[in-house]
TORDREN-253720 format. One record per residue: residue number from 1; residue in one letter; x, y, z of N, C-alpha, C in turn. Coordinates in pm, whole numbers, padded with zeros to 5 digits. Layout:
BEGIN
{seq: NUM	type: A	nx: X	ny: Y	nz: Z	cax: X	cay: Y	caz: Z	cx: X	cy: Y	cz: Z}
...
***
This chain:
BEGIN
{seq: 1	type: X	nx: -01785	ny: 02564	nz: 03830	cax: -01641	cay: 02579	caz: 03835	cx: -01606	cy: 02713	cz: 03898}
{seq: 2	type: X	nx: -01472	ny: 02713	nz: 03975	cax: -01477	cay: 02790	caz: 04008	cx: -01285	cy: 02898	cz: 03961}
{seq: 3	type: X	nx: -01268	ny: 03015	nz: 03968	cax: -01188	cay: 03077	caz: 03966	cx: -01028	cy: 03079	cz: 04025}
{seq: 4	type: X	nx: -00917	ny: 03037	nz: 03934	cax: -00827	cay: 03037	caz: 04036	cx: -00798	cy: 03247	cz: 04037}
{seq: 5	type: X	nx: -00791	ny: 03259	nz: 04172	cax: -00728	cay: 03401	caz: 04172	cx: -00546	cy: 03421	cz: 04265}
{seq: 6	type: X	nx: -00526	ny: 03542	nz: 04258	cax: -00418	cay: 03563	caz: 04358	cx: -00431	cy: 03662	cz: 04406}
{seq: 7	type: X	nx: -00398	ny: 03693	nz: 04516	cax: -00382	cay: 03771	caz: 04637	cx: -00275	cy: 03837	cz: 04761}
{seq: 8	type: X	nx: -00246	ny: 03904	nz: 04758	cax: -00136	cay: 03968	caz: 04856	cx: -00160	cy: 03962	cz: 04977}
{seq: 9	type: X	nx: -00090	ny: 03881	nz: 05015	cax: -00024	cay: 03893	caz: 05193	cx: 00084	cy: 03990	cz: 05236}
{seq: 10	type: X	nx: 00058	ny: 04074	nz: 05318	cax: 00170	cay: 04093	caz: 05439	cx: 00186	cy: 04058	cz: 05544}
{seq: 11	type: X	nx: 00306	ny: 04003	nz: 05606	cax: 00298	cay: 03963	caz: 05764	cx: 00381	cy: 04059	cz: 05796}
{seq: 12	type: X	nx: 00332	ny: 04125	nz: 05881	cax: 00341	cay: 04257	caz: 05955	cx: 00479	cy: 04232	cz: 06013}
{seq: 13	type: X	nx: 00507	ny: 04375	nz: 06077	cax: 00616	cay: 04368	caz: 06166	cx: 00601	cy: 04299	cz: 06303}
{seq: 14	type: X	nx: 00511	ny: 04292	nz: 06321	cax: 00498	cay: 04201	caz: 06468	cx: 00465	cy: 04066	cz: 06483}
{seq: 15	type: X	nx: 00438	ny: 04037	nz: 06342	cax: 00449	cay: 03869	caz: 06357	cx: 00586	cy: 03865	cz: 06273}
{seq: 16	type: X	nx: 00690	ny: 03909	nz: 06254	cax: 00797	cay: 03922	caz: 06264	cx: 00840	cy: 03901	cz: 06413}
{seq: 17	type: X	nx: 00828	ny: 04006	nz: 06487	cax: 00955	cay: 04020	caz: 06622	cx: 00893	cy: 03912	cz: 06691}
{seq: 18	type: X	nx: 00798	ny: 03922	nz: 06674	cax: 00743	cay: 03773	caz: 06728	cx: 00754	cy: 03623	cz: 06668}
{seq: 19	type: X	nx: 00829	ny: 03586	nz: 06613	cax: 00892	cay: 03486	caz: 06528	cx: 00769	cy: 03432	cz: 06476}
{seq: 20	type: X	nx: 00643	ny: 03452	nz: 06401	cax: 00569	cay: 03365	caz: 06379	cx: 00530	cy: 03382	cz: 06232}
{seq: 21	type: X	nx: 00639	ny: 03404	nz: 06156	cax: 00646	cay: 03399	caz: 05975	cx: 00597	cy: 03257	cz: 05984}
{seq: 22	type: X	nx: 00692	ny: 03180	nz: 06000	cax: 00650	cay: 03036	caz: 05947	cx: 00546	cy: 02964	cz: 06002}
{seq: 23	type: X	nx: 00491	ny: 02981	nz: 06119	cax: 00369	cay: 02958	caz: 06183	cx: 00259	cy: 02989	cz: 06040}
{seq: 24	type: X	nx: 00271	ny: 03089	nz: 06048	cax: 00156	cay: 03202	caz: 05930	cx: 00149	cy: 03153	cz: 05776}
{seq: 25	type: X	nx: 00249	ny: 03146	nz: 05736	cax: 00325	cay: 03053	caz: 05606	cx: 00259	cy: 02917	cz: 05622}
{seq: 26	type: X	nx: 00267	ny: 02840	nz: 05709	cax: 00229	cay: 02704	caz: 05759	cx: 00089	cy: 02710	cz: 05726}
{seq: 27	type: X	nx: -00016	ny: 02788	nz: 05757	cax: -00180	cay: 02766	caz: 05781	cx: -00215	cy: 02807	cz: 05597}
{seq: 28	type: X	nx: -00100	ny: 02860	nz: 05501	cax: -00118	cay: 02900	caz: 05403	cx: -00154	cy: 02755	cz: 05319}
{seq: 29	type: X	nx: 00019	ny: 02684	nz: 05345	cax: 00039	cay: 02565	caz: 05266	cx: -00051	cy: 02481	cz: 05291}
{seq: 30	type: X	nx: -00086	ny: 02452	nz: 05422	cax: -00191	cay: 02340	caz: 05489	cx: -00304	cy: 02365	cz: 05446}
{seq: 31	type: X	nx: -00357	ny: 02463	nz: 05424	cax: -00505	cay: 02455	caz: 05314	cx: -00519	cy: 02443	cz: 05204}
{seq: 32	type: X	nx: -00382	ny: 02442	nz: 05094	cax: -00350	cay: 02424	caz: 04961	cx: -00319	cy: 02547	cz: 04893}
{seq: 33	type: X	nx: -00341	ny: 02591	nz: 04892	cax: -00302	cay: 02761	caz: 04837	cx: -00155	cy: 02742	cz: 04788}
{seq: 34	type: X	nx: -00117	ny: 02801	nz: 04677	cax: 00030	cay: 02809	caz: 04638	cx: 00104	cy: 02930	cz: 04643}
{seq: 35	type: X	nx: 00195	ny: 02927	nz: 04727	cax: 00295	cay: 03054	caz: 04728	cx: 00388	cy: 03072	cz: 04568}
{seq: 36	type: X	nx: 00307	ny: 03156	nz: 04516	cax: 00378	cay: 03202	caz: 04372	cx: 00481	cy: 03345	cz: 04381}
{seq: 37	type: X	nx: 00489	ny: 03428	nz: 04494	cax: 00549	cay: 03530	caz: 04517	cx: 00619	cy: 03550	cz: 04665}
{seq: 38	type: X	nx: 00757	ny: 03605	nz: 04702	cax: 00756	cay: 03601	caz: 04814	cx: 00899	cy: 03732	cz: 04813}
{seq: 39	type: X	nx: 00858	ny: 03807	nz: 04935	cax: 01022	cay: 03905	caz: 04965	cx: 01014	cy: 03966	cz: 05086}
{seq: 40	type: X	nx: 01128	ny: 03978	nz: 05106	cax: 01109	cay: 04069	caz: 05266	cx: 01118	cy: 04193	cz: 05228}
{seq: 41	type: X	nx: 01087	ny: 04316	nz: 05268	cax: 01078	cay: 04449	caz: 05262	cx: 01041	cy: 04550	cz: 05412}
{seq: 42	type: X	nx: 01142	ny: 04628	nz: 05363	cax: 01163	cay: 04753	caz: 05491	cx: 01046	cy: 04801	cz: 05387}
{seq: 43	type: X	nx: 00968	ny: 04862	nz: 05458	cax: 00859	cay: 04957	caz: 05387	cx: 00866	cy: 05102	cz: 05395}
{seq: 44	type: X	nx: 00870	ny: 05173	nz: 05295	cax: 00895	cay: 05324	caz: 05393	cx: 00815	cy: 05431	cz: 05329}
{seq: 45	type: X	nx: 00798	ny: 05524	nz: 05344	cax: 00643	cay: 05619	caz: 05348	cx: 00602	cy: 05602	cz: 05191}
{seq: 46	type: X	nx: 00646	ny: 05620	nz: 05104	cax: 00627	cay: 05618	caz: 04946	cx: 00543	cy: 05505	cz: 04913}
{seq: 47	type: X	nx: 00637	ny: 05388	nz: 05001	cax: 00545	cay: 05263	caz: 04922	cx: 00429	cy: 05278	cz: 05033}
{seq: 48	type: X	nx: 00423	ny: 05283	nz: 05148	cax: 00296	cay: 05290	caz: 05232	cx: 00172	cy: 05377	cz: 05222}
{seq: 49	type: X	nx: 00256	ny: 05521	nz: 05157	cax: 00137	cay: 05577	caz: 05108	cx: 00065	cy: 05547	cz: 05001}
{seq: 50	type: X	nx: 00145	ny: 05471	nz: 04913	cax: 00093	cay: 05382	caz: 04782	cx: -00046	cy: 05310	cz: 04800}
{seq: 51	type: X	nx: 00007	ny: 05222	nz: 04959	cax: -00029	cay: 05072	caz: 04977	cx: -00210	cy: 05139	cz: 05034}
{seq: 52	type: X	nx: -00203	ny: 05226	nz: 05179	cax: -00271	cay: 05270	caz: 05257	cx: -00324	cy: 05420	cz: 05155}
{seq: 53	type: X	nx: -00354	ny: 05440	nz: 05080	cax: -00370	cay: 05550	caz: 05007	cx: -00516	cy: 05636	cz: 05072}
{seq: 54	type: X	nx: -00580	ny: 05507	nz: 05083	cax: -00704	cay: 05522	caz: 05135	cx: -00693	cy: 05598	cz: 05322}
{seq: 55	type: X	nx: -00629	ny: 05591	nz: 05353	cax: -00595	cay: 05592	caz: 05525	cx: -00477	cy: 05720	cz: 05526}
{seq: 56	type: X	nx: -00433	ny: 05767	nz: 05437	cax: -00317	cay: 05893	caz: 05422	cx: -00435	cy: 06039	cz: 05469}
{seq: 57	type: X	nx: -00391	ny: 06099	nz: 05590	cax: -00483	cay: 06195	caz: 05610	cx: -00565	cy: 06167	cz: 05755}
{seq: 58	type: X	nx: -00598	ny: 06053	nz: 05789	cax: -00631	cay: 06025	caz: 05861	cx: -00558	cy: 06011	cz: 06027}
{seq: 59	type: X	nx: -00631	ny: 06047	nz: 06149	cax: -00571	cay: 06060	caz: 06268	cx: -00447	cy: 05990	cz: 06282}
{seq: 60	type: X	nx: -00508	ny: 05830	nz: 06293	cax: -00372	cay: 05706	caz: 06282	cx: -00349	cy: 05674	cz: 06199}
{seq: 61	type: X	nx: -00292	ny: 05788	nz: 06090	cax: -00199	cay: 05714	caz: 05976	cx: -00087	cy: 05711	cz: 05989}
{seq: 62	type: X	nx: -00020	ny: 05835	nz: 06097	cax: 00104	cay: 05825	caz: 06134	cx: 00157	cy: 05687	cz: 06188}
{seq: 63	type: X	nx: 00063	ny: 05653	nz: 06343	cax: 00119	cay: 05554	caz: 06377	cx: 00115	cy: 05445	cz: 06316}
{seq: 64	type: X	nx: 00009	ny: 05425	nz: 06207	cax: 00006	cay: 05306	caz: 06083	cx: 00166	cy: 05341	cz: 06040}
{seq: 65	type: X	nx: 00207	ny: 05443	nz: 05974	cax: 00328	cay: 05426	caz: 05912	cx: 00445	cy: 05391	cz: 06012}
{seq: 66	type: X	nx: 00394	ny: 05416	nz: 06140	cax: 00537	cay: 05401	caz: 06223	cx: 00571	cy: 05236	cz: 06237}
{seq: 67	type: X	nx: 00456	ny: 05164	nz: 06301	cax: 00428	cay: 05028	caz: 06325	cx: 00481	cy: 04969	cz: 06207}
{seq: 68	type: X	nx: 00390	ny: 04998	nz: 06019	cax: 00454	cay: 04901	caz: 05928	cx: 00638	cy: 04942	cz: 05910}
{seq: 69	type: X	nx: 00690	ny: 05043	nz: 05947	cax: 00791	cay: 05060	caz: 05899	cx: 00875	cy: 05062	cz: 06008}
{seq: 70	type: X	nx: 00906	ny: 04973	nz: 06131	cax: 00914	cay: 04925	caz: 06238	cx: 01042	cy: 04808	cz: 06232}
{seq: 71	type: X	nx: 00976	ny: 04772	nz: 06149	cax: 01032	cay: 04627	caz: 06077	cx: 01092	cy: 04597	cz: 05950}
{seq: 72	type: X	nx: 01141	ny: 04497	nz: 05890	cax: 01060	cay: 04443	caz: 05784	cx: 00942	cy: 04346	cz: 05770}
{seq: 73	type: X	nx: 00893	ny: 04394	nz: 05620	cax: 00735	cay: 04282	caz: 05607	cx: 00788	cy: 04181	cz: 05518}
{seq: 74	type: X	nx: 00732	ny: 04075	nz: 05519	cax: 00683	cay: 03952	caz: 05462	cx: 00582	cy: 03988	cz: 05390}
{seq: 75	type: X	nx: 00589	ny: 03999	nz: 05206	cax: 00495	cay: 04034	caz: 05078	cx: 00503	cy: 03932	cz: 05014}
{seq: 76	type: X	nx: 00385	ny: 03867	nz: 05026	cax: 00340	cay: 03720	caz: 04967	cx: 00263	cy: 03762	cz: 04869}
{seq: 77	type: X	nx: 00233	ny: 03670	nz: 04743	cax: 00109	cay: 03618	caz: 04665	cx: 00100	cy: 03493	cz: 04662}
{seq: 78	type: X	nx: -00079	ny: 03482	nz: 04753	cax: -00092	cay: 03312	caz: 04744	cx: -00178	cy: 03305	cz: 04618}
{seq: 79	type: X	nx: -00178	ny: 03169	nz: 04587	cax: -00290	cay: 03177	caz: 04437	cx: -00357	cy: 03043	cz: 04485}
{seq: 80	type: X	nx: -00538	ny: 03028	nz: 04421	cax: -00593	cay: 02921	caz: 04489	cx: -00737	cy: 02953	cz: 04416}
{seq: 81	type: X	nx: -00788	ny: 02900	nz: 04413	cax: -00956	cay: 02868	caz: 04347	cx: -01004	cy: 02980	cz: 04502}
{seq: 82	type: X	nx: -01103	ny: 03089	nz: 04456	cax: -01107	cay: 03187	caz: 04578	cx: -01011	cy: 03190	cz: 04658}
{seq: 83	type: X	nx: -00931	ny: 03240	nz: 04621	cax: -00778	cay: 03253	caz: 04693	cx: -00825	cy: 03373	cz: 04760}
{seq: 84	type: X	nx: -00853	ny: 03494	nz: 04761	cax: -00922	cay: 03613	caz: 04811	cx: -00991	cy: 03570	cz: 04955}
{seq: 85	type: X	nx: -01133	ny: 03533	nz: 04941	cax: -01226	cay: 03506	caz: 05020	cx: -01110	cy: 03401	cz: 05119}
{seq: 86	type: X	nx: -01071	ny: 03296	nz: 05091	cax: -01013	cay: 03178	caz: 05106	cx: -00904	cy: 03259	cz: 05258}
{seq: 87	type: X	nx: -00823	ny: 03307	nz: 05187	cax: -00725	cay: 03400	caz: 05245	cx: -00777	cy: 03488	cz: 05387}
{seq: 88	type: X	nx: -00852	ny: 03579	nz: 05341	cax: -00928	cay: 03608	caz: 05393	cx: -00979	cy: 03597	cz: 05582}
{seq: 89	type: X	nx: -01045	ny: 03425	nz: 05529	cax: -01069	cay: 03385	caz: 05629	cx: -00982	cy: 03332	cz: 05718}
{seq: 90	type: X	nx: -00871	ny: 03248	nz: 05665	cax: -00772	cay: 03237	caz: 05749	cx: -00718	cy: 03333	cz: 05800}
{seq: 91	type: X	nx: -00701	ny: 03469	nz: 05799	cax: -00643	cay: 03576	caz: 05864	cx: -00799	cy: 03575	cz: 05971}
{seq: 92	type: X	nx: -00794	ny: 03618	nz: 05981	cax: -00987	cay: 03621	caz: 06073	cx: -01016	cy: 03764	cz: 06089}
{seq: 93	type: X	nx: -01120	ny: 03847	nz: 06113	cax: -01150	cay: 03992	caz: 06146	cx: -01036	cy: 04047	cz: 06195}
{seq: 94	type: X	nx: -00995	ny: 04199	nz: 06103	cax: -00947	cay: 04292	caz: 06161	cx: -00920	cy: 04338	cz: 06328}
{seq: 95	type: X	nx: -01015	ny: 04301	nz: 06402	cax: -00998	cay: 04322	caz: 06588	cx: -00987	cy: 04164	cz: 06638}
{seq: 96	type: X	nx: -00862	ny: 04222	nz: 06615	cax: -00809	cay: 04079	caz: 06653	cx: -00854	cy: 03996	cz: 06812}
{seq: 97	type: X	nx: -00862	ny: 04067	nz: 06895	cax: -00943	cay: 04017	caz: 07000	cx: -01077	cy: 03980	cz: 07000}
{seq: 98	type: X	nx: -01140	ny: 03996	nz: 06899	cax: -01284	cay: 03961	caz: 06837	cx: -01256	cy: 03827	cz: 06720}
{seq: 99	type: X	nx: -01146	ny: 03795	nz: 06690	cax: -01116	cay: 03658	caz: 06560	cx: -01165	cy: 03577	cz: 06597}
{seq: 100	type: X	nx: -01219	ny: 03474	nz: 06503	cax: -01254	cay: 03382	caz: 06543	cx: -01110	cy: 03242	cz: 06570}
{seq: 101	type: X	nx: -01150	ny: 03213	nz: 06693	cax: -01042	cay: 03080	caz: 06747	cx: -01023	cy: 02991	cz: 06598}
{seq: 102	type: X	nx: -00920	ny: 02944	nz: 06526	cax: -00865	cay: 02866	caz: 06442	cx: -00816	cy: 02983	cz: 06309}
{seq: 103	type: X	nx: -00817	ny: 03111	nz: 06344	cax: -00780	cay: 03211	caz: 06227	cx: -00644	cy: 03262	cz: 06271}
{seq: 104	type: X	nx: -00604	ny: 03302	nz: 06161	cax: -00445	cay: 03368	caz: 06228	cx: -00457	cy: 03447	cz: 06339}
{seq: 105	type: X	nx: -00494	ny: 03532	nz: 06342	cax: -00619	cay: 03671	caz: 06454	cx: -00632	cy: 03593	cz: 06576}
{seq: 106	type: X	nx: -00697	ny: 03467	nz: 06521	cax: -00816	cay: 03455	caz: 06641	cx: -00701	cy: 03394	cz: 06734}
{seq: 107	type: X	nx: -00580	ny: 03321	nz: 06692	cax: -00498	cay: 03227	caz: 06774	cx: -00398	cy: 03323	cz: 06804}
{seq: 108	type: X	nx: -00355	ny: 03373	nz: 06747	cax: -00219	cay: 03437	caz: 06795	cx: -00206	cy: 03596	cz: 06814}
{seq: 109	type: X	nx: -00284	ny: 03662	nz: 06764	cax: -00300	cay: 03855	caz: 06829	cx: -00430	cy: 03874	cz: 06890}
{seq: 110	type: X	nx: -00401	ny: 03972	nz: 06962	cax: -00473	cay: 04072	caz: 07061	cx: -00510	cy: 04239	cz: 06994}
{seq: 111	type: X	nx: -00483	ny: 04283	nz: 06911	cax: -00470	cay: 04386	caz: 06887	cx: -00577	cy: 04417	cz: 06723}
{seq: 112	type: X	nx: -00646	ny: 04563	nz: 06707	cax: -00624	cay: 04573	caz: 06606	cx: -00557	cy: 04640	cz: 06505}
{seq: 113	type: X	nx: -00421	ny: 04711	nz: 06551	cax: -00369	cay: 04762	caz: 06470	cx: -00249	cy: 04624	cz: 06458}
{seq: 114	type: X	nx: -00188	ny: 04581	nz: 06597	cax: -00050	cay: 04467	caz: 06527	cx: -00166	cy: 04339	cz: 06518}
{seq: 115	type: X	nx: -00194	ny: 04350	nz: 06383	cax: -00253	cay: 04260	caz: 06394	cx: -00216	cy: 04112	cz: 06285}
{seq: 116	type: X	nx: -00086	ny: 04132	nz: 06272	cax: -00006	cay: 04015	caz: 06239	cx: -00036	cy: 04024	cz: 06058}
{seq: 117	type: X	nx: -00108	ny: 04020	nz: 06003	cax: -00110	cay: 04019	caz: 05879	cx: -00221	cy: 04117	cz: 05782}
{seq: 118	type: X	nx: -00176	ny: 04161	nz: 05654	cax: -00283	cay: 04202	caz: 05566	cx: -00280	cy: 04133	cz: 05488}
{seq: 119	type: X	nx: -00402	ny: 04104	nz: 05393	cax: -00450	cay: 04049	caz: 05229	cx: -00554	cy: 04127	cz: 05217}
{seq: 120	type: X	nx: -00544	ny: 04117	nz: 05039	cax: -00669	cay: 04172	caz: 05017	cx: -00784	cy: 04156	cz: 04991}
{seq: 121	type: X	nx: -00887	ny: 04239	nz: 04984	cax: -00974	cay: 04244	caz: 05022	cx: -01121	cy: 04199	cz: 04889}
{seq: 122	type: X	nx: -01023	ny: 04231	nz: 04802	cax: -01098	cay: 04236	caz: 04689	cx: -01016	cy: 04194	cz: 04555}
{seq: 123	type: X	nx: -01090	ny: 04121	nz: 04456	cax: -01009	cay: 04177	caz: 04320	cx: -00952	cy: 04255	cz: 04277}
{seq: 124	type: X	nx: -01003	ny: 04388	nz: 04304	cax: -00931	cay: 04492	caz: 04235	cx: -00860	cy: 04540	cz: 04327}
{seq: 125	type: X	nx: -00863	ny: 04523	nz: 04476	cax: -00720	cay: 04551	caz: 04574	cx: -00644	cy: 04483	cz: 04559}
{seq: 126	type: X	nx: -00667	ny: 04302	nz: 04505	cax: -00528	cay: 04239	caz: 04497	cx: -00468	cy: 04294	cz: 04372}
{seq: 127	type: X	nx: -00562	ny: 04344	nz: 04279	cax: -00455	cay: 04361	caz: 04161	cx: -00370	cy: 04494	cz: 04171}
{seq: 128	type: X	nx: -00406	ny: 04599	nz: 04223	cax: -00365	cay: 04681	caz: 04301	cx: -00267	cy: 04699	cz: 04384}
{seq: 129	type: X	nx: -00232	ny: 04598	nz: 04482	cax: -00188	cay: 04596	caz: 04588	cx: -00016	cy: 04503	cz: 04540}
{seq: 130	type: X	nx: -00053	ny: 04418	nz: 04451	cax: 00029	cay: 04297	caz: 04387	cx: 00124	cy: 04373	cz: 04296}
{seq: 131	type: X	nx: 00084	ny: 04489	nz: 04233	cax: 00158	cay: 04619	caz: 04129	cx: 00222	cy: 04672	cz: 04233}
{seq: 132	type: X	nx: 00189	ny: 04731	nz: 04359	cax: 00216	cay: 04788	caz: 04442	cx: 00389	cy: 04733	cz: 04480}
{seq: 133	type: X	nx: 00344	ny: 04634	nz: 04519	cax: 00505	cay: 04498	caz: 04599	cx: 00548	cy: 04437	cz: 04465}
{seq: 134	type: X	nx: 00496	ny: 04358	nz: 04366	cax: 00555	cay: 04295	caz: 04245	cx: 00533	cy: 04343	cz: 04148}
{seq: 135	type: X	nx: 00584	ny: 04482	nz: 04105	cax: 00622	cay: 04566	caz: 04014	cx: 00636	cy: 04478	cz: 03830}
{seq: 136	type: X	nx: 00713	ny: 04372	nz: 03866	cax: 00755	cay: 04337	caz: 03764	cx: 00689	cy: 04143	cz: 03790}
{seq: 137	type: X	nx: 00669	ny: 04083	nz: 03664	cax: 00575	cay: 04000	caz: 03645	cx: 00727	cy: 03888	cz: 03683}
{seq: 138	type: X	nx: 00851	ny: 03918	nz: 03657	cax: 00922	cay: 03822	caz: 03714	cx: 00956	cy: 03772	cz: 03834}
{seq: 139	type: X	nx: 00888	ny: 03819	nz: 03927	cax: 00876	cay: 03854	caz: 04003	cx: 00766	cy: 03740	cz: 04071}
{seq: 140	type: X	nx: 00670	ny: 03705	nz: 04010	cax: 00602	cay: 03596	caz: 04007	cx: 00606	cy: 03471	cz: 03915}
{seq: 141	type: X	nx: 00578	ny: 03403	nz: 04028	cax: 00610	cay: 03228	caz: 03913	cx: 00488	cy: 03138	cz: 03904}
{seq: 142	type: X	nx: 00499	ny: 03082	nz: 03773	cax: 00429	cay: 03051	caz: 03738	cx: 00430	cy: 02906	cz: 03743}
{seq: 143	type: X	nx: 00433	ny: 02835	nz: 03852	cax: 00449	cay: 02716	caz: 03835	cx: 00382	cy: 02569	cz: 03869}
{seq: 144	type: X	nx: 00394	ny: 02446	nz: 03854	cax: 00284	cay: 02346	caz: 03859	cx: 00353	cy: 02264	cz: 03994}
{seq: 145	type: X	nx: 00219	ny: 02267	nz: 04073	cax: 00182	cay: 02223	caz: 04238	cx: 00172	cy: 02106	cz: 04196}
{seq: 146	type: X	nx: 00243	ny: 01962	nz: 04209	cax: 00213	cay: 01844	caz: 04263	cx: 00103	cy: 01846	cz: 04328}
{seq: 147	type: X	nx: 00088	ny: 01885	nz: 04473	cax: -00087	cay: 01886	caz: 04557	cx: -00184	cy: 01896	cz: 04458}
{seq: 148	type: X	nx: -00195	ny: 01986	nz: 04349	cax: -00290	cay: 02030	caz: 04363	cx: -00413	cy: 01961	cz: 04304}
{seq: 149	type: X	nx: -00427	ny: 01824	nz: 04232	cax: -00475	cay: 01726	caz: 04235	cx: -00537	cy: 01684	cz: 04340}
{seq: 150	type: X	nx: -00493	ny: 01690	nz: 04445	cax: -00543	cay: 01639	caz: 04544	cx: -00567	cy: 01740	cz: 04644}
{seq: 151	type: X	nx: -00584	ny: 01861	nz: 04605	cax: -00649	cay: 01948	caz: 04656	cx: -00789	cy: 02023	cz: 04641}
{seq: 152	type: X	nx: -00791	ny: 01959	nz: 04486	cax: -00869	cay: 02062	caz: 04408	cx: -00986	cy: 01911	cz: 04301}
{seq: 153	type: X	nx: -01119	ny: 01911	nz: 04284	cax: -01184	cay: 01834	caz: 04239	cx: -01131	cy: 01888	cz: 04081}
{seq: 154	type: X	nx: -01147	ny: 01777	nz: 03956	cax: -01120	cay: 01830	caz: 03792	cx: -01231	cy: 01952	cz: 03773}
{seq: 155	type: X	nx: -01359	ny: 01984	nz: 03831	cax: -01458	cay: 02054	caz: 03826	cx: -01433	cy: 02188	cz: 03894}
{seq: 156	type: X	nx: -01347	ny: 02226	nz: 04004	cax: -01373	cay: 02320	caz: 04047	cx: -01266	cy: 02425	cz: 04023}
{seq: 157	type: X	nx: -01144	ny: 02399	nz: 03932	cax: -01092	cay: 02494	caz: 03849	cx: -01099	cy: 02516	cz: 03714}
{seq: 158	type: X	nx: -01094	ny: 02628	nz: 03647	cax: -01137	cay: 02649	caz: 03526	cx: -00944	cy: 02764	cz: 03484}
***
């Protein structure tokens, strides 16, 4: 059996100006994954230095902060039996000109800094990262997927 978890998405500012939220949203639902969290947000240095804590100090952290705060982002939590790993792969490698063809990356950016979306990376970054954007637990819902019967074998959630 396996683990349902959840995980944080951002869709960047450039799959923003580039209209491709719902494109991105689309490859979420179509693999089964459930959108339990969702908001738009201007991001601005406080929460970025929060988010990027790890990258504050560094050469391109400026232009990291300029790019996410450019826009607004799209702050998702999908939830899914390896929702993490799962996630993950549908976004495809960081250099986006290196993604593999059928990943968010691999089909639609060139770049690796606009590189259309973040999730995390780990357990303890989603839980991290999820405090970060959904402060407050109302914030997330808790609710029952019709699909997911038919997404999911009786064996492989616990």
């Amino acid at each position: 059996m396996s683990k349902v978890e959840q995980t944080l998405v951002i869709v960047k500012p450039d799959a923003l100006q580039r209209a491709l939220v719902g494109s991105i949203i689309q490859r979420f639902e179509q693999k089964g994954l459930k959108l339990v969290a969702v908001k738009m947000m201007s991001l601005d240095t406080a929460i970025l230095d929060r988010h990027y804590e790890h990258h504050v100090g560094k050469a391109f952290y400026a232009g990291l902060v300029q790019f996410m705060s450019s826009a607004p982002c799209i702050v998702m939590i999908w939830q899914g039996v390896e929702a993490i790993a799962t996630v993950r792969k549908l976004c495809g490698i960081t250099k986006s000109r290196e993604a593999e063809m059928g990943s968010i990356r691999g089909d639609f950016a060139m770049s690796q800094q606009m590189n259309l979306i973040h999730s995390s990376d780990s357990i303890a970054s989603a839980t991290r990262e999820m405090g970060i954007f959904f402060p407050s637990e109302s914030e997330i819902f808790n609710w029952k997927s019709h699909i997911e019967e038919s997404v999911y074998a009786d064996d492989e959630v616990i």
